[in-house]
SETISE-581206 format. One record per residue (C-alpha): residue in one letter; x, y, z; residue number from 1. Coordinates in nm, 2 decimals, padded with zeros to 4 digits. Example, Ala and Ser with C-alpha at 12.3 -4.5 7.8 and 13.67 -1.06 7.14 Angstrom:
2
@marnu = A px = 01.23 py = -00.45 pz = 00.78 zafi = 1
@marnu = S px = 01.37 py = -00.11 pz = 00.71 zafi = 2
//
This chain:
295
@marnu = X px = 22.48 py = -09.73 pz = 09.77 zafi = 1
@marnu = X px = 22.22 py = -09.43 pz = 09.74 zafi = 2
@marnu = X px = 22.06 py = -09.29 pz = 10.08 zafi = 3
@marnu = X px = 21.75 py = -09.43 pz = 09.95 zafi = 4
@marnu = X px = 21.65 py = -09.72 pz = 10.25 zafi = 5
@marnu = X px = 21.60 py = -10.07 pz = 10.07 zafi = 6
@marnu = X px = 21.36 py = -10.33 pz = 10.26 zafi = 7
@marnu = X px = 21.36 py = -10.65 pz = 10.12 zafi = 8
@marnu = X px = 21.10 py = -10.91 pz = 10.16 zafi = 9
@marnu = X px = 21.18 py = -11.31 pz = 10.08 zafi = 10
@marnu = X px = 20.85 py = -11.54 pz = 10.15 zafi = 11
@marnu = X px = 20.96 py = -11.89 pz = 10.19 zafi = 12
@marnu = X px = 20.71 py = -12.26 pz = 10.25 zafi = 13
@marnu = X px = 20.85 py = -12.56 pz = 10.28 zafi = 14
@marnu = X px = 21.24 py = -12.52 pz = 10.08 zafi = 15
@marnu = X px = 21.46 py = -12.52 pz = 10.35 zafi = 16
@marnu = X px = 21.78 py = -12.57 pz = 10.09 zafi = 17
@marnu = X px = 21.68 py = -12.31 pz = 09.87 zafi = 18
@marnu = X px = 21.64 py = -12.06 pz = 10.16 zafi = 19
@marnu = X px = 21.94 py = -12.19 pz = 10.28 zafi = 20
@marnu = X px = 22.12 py = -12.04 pz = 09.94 zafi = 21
@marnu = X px = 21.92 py = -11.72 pz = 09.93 zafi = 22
@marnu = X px = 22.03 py = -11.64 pz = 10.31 zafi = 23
@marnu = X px = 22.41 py = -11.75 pz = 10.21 zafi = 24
@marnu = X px = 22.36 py = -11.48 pz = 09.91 zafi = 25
@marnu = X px = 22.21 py = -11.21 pz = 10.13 zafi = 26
@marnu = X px = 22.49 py = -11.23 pz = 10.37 zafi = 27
@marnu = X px = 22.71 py = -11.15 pz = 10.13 zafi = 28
@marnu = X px = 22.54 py = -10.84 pz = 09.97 zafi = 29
@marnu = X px = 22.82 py = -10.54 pz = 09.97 zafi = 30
@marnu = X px = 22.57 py = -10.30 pz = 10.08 zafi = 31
@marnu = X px = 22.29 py = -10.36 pz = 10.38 zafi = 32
@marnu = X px = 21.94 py = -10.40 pz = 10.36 zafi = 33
@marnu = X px = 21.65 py = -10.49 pz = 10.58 zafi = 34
@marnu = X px = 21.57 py = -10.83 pz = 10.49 zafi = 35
@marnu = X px = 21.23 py = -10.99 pz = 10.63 zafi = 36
@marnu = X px = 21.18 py = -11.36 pz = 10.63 zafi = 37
@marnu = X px = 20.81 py = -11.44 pz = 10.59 zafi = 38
@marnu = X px = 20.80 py = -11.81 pz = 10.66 zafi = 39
@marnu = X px = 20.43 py = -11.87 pz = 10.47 zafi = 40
@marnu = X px = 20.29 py = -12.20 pz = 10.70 zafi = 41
@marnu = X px = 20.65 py = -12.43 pz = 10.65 zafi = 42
@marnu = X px = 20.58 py = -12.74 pz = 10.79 zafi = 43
@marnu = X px = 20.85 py = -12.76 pz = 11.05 zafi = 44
@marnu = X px = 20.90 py = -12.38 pz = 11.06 zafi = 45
@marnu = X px = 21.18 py = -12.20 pz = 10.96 zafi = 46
@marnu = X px = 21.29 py = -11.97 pz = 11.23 zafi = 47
@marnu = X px = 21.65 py = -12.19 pz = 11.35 zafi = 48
@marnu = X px = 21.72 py = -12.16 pz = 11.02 zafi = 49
@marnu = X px = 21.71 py = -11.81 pz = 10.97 zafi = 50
@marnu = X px = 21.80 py = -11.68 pz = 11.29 zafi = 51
@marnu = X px = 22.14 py = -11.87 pz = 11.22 zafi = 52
@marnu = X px = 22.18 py = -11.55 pz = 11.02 zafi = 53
@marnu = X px = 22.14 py = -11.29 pz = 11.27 zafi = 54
@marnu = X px = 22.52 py = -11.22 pz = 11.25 zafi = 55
@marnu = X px = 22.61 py = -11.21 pz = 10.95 zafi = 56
@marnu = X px = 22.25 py = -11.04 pz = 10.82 zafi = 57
@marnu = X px = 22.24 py = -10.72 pz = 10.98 zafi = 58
@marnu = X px = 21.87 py = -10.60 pz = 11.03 zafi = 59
@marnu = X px = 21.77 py = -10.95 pz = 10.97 zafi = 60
@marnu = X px = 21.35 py = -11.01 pz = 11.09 zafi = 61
@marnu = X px = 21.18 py = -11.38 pz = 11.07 zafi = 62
@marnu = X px = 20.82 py = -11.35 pz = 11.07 zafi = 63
@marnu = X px = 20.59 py = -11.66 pz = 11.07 zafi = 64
@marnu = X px = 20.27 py = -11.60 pz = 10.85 zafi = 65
@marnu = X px = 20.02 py = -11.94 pz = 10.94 zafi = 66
@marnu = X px = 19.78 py = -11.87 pz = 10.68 zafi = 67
@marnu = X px = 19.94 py = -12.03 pz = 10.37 zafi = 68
@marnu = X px = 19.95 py = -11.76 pz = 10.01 zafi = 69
@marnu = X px = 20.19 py = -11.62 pz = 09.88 zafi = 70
@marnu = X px = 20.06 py = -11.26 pz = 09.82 zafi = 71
@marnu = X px = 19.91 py = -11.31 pz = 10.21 zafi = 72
@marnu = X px = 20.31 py = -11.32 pz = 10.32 zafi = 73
@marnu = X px = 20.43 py = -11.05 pz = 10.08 zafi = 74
@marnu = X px = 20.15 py = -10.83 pz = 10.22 zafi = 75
@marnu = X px = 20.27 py = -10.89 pz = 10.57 zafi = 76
@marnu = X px = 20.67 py = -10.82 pz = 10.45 zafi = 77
@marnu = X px = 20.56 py = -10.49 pz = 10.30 zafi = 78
@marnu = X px = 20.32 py = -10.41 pz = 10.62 zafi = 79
@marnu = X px = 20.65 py = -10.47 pz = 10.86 zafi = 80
@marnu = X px = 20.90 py = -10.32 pz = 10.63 zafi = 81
@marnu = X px = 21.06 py = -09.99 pz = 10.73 zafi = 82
@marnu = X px = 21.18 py = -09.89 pz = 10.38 zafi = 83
@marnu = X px = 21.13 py = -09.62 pz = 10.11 zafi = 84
@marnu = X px = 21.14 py = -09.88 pz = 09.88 zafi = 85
@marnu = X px = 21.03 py = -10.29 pz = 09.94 zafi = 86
@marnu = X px = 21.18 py = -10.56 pz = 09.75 zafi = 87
@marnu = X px = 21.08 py = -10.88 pz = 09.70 zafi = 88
@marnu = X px = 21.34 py = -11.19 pz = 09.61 zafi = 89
@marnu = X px = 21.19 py = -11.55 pz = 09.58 zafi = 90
@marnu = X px = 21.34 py = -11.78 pz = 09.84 zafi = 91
@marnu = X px = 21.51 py = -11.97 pz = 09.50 zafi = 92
@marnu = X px = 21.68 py = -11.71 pz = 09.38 zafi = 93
@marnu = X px = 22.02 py = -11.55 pz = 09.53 zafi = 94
@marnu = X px = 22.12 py = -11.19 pz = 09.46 zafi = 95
@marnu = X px = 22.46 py = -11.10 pz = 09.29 zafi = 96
@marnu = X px = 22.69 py = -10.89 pz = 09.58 zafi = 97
@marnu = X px = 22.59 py = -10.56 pz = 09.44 zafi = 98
@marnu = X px = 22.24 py = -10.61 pz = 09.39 zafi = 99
@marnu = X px = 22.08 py = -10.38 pz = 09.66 zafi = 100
@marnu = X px = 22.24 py = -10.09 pz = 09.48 zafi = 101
@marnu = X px = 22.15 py = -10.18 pz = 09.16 zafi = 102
@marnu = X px = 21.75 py = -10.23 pz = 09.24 zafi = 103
@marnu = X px = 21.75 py = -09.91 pz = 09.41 zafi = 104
@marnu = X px = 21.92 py = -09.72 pz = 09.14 zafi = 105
@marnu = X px = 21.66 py = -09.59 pz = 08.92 zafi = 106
@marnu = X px = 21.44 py = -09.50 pz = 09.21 zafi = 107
@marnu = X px = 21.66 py = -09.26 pz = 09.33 zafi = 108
@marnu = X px = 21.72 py = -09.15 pz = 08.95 zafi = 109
@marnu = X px = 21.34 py = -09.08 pz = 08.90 zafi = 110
@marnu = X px = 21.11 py = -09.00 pz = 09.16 zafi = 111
@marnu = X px = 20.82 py = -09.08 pz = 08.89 zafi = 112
@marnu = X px = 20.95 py = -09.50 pz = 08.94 zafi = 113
@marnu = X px = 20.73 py = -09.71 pz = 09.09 zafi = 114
@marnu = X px = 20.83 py = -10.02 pz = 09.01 zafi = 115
@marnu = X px = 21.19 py = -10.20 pz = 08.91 zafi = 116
@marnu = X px = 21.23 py = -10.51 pz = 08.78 zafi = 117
@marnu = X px = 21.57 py = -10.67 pz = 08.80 zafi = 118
@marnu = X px = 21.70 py = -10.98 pz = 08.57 zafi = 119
@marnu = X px = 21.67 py = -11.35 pz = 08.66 zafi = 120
@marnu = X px = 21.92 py = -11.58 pz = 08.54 zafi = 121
@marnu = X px = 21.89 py = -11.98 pz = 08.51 zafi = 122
@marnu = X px = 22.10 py = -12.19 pz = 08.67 zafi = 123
@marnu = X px = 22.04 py = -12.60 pz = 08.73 zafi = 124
@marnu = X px = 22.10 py = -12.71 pz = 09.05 zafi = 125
@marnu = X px = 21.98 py = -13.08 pz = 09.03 zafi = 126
@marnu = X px = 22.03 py = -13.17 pz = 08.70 zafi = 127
@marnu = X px = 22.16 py = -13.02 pz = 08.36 zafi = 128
@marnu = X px = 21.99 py = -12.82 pz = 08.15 zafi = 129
@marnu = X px = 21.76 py = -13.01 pz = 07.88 zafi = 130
@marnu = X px = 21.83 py = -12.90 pz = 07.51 zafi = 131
@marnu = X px = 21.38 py = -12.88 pz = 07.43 zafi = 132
@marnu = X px = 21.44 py = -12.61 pz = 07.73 zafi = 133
@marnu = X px = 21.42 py = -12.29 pz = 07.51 zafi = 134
@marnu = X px = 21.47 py = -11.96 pz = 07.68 zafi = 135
@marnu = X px = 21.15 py = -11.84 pz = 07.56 zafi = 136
@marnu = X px = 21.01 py = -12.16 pz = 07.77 zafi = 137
@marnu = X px = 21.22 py = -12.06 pz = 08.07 zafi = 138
@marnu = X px = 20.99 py = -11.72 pz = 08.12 zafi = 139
@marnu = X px = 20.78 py = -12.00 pz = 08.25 zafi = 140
@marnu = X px = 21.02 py = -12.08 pz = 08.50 zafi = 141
@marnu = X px = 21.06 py = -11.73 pz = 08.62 zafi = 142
@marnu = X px = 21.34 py = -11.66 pz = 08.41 zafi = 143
@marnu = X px = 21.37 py = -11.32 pz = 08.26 zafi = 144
@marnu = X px = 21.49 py = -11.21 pz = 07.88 zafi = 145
@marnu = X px = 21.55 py = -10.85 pz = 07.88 zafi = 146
@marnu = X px = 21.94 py = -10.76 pz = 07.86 zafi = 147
@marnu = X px = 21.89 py = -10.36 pz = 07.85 zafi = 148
@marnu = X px = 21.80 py = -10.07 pz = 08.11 zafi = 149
@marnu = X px = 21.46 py = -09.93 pz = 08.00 zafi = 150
@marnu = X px = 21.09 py = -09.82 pz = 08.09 zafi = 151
@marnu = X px = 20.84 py = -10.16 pz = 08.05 zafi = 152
@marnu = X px = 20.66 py = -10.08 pz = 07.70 zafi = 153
@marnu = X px = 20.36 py = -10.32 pz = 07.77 zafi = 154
@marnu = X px = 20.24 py = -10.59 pz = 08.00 zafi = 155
@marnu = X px = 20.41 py = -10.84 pz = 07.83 zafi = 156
@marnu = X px = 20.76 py = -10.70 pz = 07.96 zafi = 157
@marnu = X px = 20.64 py = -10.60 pz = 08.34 zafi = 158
@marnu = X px = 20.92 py = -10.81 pz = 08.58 zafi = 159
@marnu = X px = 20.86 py = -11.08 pz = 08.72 zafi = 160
@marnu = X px = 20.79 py = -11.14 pz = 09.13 zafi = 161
@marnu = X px = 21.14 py = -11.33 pz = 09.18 zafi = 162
@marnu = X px = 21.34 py = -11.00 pz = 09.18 zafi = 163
@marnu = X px = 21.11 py = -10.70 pz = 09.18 zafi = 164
@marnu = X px = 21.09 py = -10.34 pz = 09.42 zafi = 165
@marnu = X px = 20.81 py = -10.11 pz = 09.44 zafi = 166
@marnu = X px = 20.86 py = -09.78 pz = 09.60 zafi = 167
@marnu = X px = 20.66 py = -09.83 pz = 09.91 zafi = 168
@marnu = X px = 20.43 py = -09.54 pz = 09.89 zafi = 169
@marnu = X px = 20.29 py = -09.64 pz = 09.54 zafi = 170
@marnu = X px = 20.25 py = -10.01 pz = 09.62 zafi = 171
@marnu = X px = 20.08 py = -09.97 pz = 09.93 zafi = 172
@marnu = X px = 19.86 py = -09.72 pz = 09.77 zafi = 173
@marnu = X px = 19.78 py = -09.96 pz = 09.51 zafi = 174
@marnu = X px = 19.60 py = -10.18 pz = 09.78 zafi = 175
@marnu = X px = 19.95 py = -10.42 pz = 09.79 zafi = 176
@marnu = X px = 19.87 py = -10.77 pz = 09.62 zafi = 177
@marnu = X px = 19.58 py = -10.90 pz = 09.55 zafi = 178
@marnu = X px = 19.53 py = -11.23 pz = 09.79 zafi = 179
@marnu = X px = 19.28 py = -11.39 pz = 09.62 zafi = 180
@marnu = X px = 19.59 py = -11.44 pz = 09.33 zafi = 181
@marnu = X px = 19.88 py = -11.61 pz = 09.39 zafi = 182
@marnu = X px = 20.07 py = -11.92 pz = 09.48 zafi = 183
@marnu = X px = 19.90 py = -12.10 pz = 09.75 zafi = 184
@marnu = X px = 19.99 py = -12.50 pz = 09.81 zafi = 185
@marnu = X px = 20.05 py = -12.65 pz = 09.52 zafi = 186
@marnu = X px = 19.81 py = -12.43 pz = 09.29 zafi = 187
@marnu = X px = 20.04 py = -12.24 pz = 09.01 zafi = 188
@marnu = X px = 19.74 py = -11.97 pz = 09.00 zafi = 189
@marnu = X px = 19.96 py = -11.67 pz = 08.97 zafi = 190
@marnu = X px = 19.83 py = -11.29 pz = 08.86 zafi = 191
@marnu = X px = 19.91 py = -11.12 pz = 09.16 zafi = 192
@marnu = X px = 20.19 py = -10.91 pz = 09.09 zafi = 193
@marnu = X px = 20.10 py = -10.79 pz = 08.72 zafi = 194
@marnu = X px = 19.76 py = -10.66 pz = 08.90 zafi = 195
@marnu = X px = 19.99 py = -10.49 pz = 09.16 zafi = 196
@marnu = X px = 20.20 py = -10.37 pz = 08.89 zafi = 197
@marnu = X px = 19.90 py = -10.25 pz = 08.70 zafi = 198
@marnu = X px = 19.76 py = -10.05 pz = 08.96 zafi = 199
@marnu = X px = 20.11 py = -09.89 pz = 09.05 zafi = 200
@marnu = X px = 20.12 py = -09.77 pz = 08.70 zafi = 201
@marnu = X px = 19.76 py = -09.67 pz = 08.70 zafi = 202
@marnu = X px = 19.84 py = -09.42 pz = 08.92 zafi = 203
@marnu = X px = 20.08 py = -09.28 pz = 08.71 zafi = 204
@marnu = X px = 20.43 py = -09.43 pz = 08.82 zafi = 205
@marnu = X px = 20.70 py = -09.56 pz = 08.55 zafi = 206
@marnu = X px = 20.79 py = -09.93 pz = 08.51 zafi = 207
@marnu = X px = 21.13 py = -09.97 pz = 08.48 zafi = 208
@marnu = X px = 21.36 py = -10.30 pz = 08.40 zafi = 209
@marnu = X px = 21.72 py = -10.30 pz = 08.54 zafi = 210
@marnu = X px = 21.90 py = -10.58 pz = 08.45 zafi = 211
@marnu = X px = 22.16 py = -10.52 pz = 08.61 zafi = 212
@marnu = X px = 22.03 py = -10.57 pz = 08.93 zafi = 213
@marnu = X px = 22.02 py = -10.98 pz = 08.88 zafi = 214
@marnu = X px = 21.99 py = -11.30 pz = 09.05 zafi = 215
@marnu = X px = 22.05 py = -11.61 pz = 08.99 zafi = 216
@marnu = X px = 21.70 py = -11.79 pz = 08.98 zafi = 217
@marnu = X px = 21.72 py = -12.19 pz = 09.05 zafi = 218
@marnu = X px = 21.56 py = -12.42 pz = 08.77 zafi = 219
@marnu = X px = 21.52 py = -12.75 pz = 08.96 zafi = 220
@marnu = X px = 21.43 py = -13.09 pz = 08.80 zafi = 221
@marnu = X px = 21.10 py = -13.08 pz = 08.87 zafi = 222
@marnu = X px = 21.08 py = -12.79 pz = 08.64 zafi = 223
@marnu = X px = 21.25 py = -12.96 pz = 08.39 zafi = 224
@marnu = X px = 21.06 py = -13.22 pz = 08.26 zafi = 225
@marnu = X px = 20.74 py = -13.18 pz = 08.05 zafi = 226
@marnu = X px = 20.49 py = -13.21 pz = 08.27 zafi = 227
@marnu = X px = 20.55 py = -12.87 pz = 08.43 zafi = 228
@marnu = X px = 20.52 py = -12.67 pz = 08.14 zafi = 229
@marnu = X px = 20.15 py = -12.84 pz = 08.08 zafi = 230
@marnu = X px = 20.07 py = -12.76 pz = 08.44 zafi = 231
@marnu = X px = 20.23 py = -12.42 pz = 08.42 zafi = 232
@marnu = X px = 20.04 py = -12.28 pz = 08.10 zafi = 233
@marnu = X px = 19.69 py = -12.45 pz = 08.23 zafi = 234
@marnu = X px = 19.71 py = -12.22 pz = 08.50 zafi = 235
@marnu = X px = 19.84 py = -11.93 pz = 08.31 zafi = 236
@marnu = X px = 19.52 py = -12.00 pz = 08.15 zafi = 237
@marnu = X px = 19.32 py = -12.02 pz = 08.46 zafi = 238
@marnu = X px = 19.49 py = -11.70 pz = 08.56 zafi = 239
@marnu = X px = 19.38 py = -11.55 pz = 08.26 zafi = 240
@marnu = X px = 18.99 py = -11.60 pz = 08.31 zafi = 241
@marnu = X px = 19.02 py = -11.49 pz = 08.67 zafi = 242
@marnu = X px = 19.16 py = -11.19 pz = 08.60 zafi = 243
@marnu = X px = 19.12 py = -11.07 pz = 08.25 zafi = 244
@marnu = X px = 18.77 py = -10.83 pz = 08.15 zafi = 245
@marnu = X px = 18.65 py = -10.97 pz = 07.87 zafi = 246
@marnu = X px = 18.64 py = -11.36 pz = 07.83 zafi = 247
@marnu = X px = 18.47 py = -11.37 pz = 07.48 zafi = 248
@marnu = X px = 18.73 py = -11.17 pz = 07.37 zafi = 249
@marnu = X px = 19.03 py = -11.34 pz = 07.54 zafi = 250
@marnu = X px = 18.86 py = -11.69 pz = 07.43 zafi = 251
@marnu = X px = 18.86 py = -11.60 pz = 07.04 zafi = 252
@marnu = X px = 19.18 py = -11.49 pz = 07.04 zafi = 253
@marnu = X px = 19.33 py = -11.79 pz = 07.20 zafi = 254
@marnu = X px = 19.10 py = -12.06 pz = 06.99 zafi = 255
@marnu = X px = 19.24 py = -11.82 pz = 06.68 zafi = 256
@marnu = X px = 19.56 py = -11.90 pz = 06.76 zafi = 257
@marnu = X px = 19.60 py = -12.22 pz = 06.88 zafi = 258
@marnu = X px = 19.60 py = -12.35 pz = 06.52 zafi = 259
@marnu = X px = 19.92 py = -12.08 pz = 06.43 zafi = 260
@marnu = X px = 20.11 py = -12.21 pz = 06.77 zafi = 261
@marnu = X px = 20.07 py = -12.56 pz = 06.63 zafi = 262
@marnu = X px = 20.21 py = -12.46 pz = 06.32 zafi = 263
@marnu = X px = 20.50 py = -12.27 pz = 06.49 zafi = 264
@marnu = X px = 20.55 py = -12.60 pz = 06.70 zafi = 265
@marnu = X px = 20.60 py = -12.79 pz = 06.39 zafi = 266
@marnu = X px = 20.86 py = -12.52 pz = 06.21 zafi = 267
@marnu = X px = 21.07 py = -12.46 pz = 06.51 zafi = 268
@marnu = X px = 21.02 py = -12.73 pz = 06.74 zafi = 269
@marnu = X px = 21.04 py = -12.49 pz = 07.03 zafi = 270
@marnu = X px = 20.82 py = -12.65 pz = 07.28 zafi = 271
@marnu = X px = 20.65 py = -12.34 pz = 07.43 zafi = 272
@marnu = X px = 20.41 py = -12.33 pz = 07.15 zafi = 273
@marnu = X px = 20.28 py = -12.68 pz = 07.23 zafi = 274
@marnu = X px = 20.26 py = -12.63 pz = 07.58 zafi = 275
@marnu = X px = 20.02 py = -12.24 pz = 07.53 zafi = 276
@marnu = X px = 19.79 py = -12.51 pz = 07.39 zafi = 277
@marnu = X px = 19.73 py = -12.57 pz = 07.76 zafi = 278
@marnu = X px = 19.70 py = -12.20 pz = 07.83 zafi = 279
@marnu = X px = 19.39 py = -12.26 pz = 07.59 zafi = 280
@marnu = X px = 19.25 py = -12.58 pz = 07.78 zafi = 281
@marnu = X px = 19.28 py = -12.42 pz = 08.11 zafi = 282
@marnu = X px = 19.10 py = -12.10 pz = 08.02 zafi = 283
@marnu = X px = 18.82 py = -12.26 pz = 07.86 zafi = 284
@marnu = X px = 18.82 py = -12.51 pz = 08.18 zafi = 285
@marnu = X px = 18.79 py = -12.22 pz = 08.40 zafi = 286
@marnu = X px = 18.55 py = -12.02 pz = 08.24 zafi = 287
@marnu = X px = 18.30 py = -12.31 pz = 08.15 zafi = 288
@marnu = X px = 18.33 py = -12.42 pz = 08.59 zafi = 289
@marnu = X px = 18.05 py = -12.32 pz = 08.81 zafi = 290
@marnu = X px = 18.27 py = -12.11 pz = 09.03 zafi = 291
@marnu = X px = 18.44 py = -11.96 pz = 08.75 zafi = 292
@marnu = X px = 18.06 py = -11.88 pz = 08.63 zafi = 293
@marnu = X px = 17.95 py = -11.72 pz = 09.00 zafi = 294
@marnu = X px = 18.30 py = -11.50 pz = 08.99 zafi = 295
//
């Protein structure tokens, strides 16, 4: 592996098994890493569990973050983290055996990289895989679709939080993420790492997708019935009017198109036009509240 120092950062509430899989994953990475445990309010806490990994984890931390939020414990990771560059792996996802390498590659490549974003692959613990479950749906389940090595053209293709690494330097320059974004409970508010992404490019450091750095990202059951797409795209649109600058804007161009997304529903049958109908609903629901009116 390069000499460049990888710190990686998973933040975990309340999914023992999963972080039971990501740990079992880590300890069999061929090259070592600093890995930080931010256990984000579990209810017990996860510390036996982790430190059951101080052997075969070298450099392994558990740090218990009460406060609940997800971009509050990945602000924590990157404040302990002793790293030139900070990665951050969702407690659902395991890394392939050479992926510390591979996420640190185009850093040390490019001193101008602030950001890589490595590929996440589906795979179904719990149940199989339904056939309505498009790829093109499964973004929504933290599932990535790029397949080669390149610089992020637009926001649409910036990675995704499951398997991402900032150089340190830019990311803690960029003011880390954002904690009034991000997971908290069982809110699917989300928008935290494309504003830290935004700002780390701001400031004049490259994007860059590397899929060959890849994990394997866990689809449960629960995120494979309908009702988790609704949910899902409601707060994509509730992301959306919290974060984006112009609302009239943003609301015209998603009543203009929920007509064409029907349309596409009805030619292809591919389910993740029906369910950005609720990316609509949750926008306008958002933007039409008295808190979203006093933001």
């Amino acid at each position: 592996m390069s000499t460049v120092r990888l710190s990686t950062v998973i933040c975990t509430h309340d999914r023992p098994r999963d972080l039971w899989r990501c740990l079992e994953a880590f300890a069999c990475l061929e090259d070592p890493v600093e890995l930080i445990v931010v256990d984000s309010a579990s209810t017990p806490p996860c510390r036996e569990l982790v430190n059951g990994y101080a052997r075969a984890i070298p450099g392994l931390v558990y740090l218990r973050e009460d406060a609940p939020g997800l971009s509050r414990a990945r602000n924590r990771g990157v404040r302990h983290a002793q790293g030139e560059i900070v990665a951050f792996v969702d407690d659902d996802a395991a890394p392939r055996p050479d992926w510390a390498r591979r996420i640190v590659e185009p850093f040390a490549d490019d001193p101008r990289v602030g950001c890589v974003g490595g590929a996440c692959h589906p795979f179904f613990p719990d149940c199989e895989r339904p056939r309505w479950l498009s790829d093109r749906l499964l973004q929504f389940a933290g599932v990535t679709r790029f397949h080669a090595a390149r610089e992020a053209r637009s926001s649409a293709e910036w990675p995704f939080g499951a398997n991402i690494a900032f150089r340190r330097e830019a990311l803690t320059a960029a003011g880390g993420f954002p904690e009034h974004l991000g997971r908290t409970g069982s809110a699917l508010l989300s928008g935290e790492e494309s504003a830290a992404i935004a700002a780390v490019r701001a400031a004049g450091w490259r994007i860059v997708l590397q899929p060959a750095a890849a994990v394997d990202h866990a689809v449960p059951e629960a995120r494979c019935v309908s009702r988790y797409y609704w949910r899902r795209l409601w707060w994509a649109g509730v992301t959306r009017a919290r974060t984006g600058g112009r609302r009239g804007r943003t609301l015209t161009r998603l009543l203009a198109a929920a007509p064409l997304r029907l349309v596409l529903y009805l030619v292809t049958w591919d389910r993740v036009y029906l369910y950005r109908l609720a990316e609509t609903a949750g926008f306008v629901h958002d933007i039409a509240t008295p808190r979203a009116a006093g933001r």
